[in-house]
N, C-alpha and C positions, 0 to 999 in steps of 0.2 A: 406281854406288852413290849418287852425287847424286840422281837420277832416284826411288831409294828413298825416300832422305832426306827430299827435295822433297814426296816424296808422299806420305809419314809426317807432314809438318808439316801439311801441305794437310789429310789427316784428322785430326790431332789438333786441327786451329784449328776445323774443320767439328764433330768430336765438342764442343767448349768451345761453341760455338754451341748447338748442339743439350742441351746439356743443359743451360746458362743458361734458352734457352728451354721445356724440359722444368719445370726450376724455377717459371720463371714460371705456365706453365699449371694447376701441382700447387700453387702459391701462390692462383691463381685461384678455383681449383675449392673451395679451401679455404674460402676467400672467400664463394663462393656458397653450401657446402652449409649456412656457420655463416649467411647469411643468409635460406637456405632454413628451417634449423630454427627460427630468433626469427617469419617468418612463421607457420611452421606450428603456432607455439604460439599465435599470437595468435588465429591462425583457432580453435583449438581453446577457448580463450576465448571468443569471440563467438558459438562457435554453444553452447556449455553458457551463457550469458546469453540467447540466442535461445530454447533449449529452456527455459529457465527461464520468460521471458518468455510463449511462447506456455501455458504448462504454467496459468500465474496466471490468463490471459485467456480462457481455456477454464473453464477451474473457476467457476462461481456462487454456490459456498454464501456467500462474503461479502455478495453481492447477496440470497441468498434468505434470511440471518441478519437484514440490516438491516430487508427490509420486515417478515422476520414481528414484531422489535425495533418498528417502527414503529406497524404492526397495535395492537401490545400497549398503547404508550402512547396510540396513540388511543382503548382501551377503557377505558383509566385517566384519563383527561380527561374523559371523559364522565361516569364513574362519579363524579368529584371535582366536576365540574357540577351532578351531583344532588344531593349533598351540599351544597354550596353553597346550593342552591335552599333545599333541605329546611331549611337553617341562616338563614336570612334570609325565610323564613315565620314558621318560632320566633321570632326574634327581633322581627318586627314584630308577632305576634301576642302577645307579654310587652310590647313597647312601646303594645300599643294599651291592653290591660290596666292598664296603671298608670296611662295616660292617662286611663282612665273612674274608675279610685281615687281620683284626684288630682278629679277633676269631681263626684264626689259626696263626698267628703271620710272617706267611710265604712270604714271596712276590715271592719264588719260583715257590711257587703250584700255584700263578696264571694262569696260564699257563690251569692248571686241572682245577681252578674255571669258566677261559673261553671257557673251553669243556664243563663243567657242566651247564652253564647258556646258549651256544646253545641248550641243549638239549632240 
């Protein structure tokens, strides 16, 4: 019965083994799968910002917004150019005018200086 005995302890010290180490591996695995799923989140992360990413740098309308935006205020520059022009004629052509009032002292012959500068 020793022989049993013996052999009974022998298995139960080898089962205590074995399931410590069972522990361990199912500890492990634990381990891994919770550091499996914080990966797999991240990835899932980076590629929805990859797709985002790629999604923005394909698209043009912001590029074809700004030149036609651009387009627009160079036809407004120009147009404010003429203006300009047009306003600084007038104003030299009332400057010259008073200049030649002021020269004949007249404000009669205005009258002749406004036939004179139709001509």
């Amino acid at each position: 019965m020793s022989e049993i005995g013996s052999e009974y302890s022998a298995k139960s010290e080898e089962t205590k083994k074995l399931s410590t180490h069972y522990n361990n591996l199912n500890a492990s695995i634990k381990e891994m799968n919770e550091n499996y799923r914080v990966i797999s989140e991240k990835l899932e992360v980076l590629n929805n910002k990859t797709q985002e990413h790629s999604g923005t740098m394909t698209d043009s309308s912001p590029v074809v917004k700004i030149k036609a935006s651009i387009q627009k205020l160079s036809s407004e520059i120009k147009s404010i150019d003429v203006r300009i022009g047009v306003l600084n004629h007038t104003v030299l052509h009332y400057r010259t005018k008073e200049k030649r009032i002021e020269e004949h002292g007249d404000l009669h012959n205005m009258h002749a200086i406004d036939e004179f500068d139709d001509e």
